[in-house]
NUPATI-448379 format. One line per 8 residues: number of its first residue (from 1); for each residue y, z, x of C-alpha. Coordinates in Angstrom, 2 decimals. Example, Ala and Ser with C-alpha at 12.3 -4.5 7.8 and 13.67 -1.06 7.14 Angstrom:
1	-4.50 7.80 12.30; -1.06 7.14 13.67
This chain:
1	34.92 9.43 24.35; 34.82 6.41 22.00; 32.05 3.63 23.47; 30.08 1.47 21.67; 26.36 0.90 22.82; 25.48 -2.94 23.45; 21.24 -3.57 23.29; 19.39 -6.53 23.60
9	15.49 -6.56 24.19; 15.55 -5.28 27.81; 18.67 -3.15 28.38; 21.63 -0.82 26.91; 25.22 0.61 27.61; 27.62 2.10 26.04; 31.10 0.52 26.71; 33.90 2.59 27.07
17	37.42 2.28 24.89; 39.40 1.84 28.77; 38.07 -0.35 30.81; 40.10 -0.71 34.48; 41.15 -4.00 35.17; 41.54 -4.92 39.21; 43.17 -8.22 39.70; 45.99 -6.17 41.24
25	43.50 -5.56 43.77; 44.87 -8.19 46.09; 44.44 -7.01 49.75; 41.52 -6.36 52.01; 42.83 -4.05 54.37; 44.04 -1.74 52.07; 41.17 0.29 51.02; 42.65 3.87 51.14
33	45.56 2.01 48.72; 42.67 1.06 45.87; 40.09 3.61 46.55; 42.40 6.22 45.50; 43.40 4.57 41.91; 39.34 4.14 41.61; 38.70 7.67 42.48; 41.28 8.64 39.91
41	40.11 6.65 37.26; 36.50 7.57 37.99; 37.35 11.50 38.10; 39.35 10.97 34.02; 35.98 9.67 33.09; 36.21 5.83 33.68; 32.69 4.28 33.90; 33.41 0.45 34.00
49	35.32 -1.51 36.27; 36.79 -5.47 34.86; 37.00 -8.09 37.94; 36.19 -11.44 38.63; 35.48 -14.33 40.93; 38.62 -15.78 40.35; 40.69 -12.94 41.36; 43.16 -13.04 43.36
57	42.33 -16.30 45.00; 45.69 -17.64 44.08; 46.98 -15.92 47.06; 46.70 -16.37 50.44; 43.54 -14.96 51.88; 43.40 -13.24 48.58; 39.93 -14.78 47.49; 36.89 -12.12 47.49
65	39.61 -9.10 47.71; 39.38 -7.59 44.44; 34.82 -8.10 44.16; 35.03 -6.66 48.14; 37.09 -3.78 47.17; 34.95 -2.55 44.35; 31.81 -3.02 46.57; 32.96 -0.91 49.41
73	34.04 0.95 46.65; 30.37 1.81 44.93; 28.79 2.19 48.27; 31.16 4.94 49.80; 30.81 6.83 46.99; 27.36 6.27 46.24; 28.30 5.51 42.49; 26.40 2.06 41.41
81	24.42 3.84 38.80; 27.14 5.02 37.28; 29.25 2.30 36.75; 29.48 -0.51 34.55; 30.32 -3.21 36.75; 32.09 -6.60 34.73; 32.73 -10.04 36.55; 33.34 -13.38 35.52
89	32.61 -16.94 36.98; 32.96 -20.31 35.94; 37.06 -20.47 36.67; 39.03 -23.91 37.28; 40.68 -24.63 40.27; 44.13 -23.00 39.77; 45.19 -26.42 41.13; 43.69 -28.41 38.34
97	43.03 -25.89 35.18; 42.21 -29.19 33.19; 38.87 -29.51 34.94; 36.35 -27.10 33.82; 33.28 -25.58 36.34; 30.74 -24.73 34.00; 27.98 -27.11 35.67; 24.42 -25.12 36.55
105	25.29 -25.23 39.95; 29.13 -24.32 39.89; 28.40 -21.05 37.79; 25.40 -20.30 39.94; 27.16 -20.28 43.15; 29.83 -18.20 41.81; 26.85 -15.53 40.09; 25.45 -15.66 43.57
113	28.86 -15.27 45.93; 30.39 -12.29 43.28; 26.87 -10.36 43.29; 26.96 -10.80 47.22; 30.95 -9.94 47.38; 30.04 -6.91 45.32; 26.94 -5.70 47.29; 24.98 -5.41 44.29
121	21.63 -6.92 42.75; 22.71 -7.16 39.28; 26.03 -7.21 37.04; 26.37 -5.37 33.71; 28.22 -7.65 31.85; 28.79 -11.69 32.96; 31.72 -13.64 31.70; 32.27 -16.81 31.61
129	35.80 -16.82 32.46; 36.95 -20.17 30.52; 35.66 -22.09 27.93; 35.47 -26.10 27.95; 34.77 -27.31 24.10; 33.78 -30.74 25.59; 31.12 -29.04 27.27; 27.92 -28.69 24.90
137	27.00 -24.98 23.96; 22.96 -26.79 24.91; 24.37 -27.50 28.56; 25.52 -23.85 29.21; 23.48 -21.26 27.53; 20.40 -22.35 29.23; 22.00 -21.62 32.68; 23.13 -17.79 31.44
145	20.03 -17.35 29.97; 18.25 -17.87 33.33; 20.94 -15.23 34.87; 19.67 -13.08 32.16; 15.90 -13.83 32.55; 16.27 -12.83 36.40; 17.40 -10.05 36.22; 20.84 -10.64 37.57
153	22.74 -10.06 34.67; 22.46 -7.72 32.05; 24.52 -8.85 29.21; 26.56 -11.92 28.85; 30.24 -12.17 27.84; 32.77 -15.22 26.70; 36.39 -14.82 28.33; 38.99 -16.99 26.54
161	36.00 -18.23 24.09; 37.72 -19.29 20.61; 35.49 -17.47 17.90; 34.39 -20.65 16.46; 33.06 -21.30 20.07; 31.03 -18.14 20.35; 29.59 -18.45 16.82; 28.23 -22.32 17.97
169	27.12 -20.81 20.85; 25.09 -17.91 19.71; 23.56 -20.04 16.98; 21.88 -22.09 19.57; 20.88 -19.65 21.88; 19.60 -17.71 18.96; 17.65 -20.77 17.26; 15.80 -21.55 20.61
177	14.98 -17.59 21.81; 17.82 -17.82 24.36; 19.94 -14.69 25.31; 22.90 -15.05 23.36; 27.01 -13.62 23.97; 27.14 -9.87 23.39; 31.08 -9.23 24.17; 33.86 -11.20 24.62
185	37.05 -10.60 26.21; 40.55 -12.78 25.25; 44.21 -11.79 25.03; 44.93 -8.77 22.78; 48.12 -6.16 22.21; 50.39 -4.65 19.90; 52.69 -7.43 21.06; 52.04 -10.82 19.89
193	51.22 -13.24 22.01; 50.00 -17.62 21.73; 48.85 -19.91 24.12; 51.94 -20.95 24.33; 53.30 -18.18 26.21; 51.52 -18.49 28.72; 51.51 -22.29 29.23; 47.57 -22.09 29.85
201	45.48 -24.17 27.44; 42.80 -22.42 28.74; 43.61 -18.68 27.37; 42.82 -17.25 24.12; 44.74 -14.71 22.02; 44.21 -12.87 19.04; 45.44 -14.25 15.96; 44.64 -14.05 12.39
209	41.42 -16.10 12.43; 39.88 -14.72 14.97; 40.87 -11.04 13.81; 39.00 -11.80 10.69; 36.00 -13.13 12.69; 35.83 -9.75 14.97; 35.80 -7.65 11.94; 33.20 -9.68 10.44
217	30.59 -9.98 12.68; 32.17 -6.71 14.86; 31.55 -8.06 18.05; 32.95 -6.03 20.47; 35.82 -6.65 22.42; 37.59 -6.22 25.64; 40.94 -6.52 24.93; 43.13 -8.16 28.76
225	47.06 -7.39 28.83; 46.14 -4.60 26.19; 49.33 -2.94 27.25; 51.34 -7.09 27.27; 51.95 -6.14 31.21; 54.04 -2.91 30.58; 56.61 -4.77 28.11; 56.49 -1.70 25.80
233	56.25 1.10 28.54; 58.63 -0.67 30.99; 61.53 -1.26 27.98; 61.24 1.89 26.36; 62.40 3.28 28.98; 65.37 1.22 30.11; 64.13 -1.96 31.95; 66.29 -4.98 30.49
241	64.24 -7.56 29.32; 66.10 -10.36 32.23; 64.46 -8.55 34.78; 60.75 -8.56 33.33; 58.24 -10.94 34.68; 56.92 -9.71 31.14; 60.14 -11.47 29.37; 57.83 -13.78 27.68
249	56.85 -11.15 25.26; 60.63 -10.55 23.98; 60.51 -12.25 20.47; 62.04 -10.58 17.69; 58.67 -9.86 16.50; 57.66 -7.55 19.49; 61.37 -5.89 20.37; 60.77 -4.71 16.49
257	57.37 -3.23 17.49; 59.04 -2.17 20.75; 61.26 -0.02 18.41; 58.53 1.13 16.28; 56.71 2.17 19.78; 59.87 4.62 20.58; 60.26 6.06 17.15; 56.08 7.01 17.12
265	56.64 8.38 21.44; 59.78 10.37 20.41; 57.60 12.06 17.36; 54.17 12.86 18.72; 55.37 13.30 22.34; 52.78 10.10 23.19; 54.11 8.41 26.12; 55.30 4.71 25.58
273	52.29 3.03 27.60; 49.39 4.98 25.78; 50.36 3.83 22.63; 49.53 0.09 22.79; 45.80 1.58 23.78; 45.73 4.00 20.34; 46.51 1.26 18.55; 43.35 -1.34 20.14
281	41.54 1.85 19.50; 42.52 1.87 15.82; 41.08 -1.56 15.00; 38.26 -2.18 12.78; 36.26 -3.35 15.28; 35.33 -2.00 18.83; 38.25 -2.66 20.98; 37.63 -1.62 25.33
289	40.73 -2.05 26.51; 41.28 -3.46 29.88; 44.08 -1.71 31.17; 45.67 -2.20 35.07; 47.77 0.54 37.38; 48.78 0.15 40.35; 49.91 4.30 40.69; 47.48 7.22 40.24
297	49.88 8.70 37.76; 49.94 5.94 35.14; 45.90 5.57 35.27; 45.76 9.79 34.00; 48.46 8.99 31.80; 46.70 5.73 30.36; 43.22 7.91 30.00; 44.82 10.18 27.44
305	43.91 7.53 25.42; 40.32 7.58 25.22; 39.68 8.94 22.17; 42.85 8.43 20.58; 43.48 6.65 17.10; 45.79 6.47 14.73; 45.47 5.72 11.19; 46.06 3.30 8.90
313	49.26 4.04 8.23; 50.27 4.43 11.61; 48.82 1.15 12.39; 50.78 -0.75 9.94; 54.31 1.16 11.22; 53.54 -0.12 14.54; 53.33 -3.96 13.31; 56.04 -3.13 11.39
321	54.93 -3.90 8.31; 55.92 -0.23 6.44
């Protein structure tokens, strides 16, 4: 299985290539429902779980689901030690996204509510889930340092950091013997995606810049909406674009990757959704990809993709540049 092993002075892990995403995990009563798409990524080899504070609190009485799930989760099955457990805090308000909570007191109530939520003394990897650039790097490092320093956290992530953003960041933690940003997690697929998509100024996507920057320094990454929520796996076989959610993605850039994605399936016999996570695999940097099911069936399906990589070649026929 492809991983890549993160260190700093007091701890190590090795991160897998598929991560499982749960912000589909948006009930409380539904255990039996979620327990079984755990169990079956757990039994293909899965070893980290992706959630987050902010999850699901959108919805009614959704707030706490998707950290509660995976904590009844670890107990029943007596798994913790197993498991690499990522959550994020620091999340705007849905209701005002322009107003950042990255304060020492904001991100430690939300360390302290998602380590309670998830019945656990300690998180593997802690993302902040959204950047502010008016924010000083000097007023937030401190604050995950502590986390680190505790004991609480093991590693520390940027979600929807820019590059740029990271780089400041880990200069100043390194120049004053902080704990600096050891992953980071944006927006990254075979399909092409901007901020602009999404209408969120807050969210980050891969583009040329900070492609260059990841295979510079080769930090790793945990690549969300690896597989651009089903656009290739859901239209290659049959689902009109009008009735995607997922239409966003349908530029003539991506329906001519879509086609590239069919012609590679119908060749090697590699199903339509695993091929998205070959290609993250076949980056030139670390890529875990953060993949989401909501049926046992497409998490073994998605799995066949742990070691799988294409090269070079390959990789440039699905961006359809050969």
């Amino acid at each position: 299985m492809a991983e890549f092993e993160i260190k700093n002075d007091k701890y190590s892990l090795k991160l897998p290539s598929l991560t499982m995403g749960t912000a589909n995990f948006e009930r409380k009563d539904t255990d039996d429902v979620y327990f079984e798409l755990l169990d079956t990524y757990y039994a293909c080899g899965g070893r980290c779980l992706d959630t987050a504070r902010a999850y699901c609190s959108w919805l009614d009485d959704g707030e706490d689901s998707s950290e509660t799930v995976i904590g009844r989760w670890l107990k029943e099955r007596s798994c913790r030690d197993e498991m690499i457990i990522c959550t994020k805090g620091g999340h705007p308000d849905f209701s005002s996204m322009d107003v950042s909570r990255l304060s020492r007191e904001e991100l430690e109530a939300d360390l302290a509510r998602s380590l309670e939520v998830l019945d656990i003394e300690q998180a593997d990897i802690y993302f902040l889930h959204r950047d502010d650039e008016r924010v000083p790097v000097e007023e937030i490092m401190p604050t995950l340092n502590d986390f680190y320093q505790s004991g609480r956290v093991r590693f520390l992530g940027a979600s929807n950091w820019t590059a740029a953003r990271i780089e400041e960041a880990n200069r100043f933690a390194e120049a004053n013997g902080l704990e600096p940003f050891r992953v980071s997690q944006i927006n990254y697929s075979l399909a092409h995606s901007s901020t602009d998509m999404f209408d969120d100024p807050t969210v980050v996507c891969m583009n040329l810049r900070e492609f260059k920057w990841y295979q510079r320094t080769q930090m790793p990454l945990m690549a969300y909406s690896p597989q651009a929520k089903g656009f290739f796996a859901k239209l290659a076989h049959g689902t009109t674009s009008k009735s995607m959610p997922e239409g966003q993605f349908t530029s003539t850039a991506n329906l001519a990757r879509l086609a590239r994605v069919r012609q590679l399936s119908e060749q090697q016999g590699i199903p339509p959704a695993v091929i998205p996570l070959g290609y993250l695999n076949s980056q030139p940097f670390f890529v875990s990809s953060v993949f989401a099911a909501s049926k046992p069936w497409q998490i073994e399906e998605d799995m066949k993709a742990l070691d799988l990589k294409f090269d070079r070649k390959t990789v440039a026929f699905l961006e359809n540049i050969i």
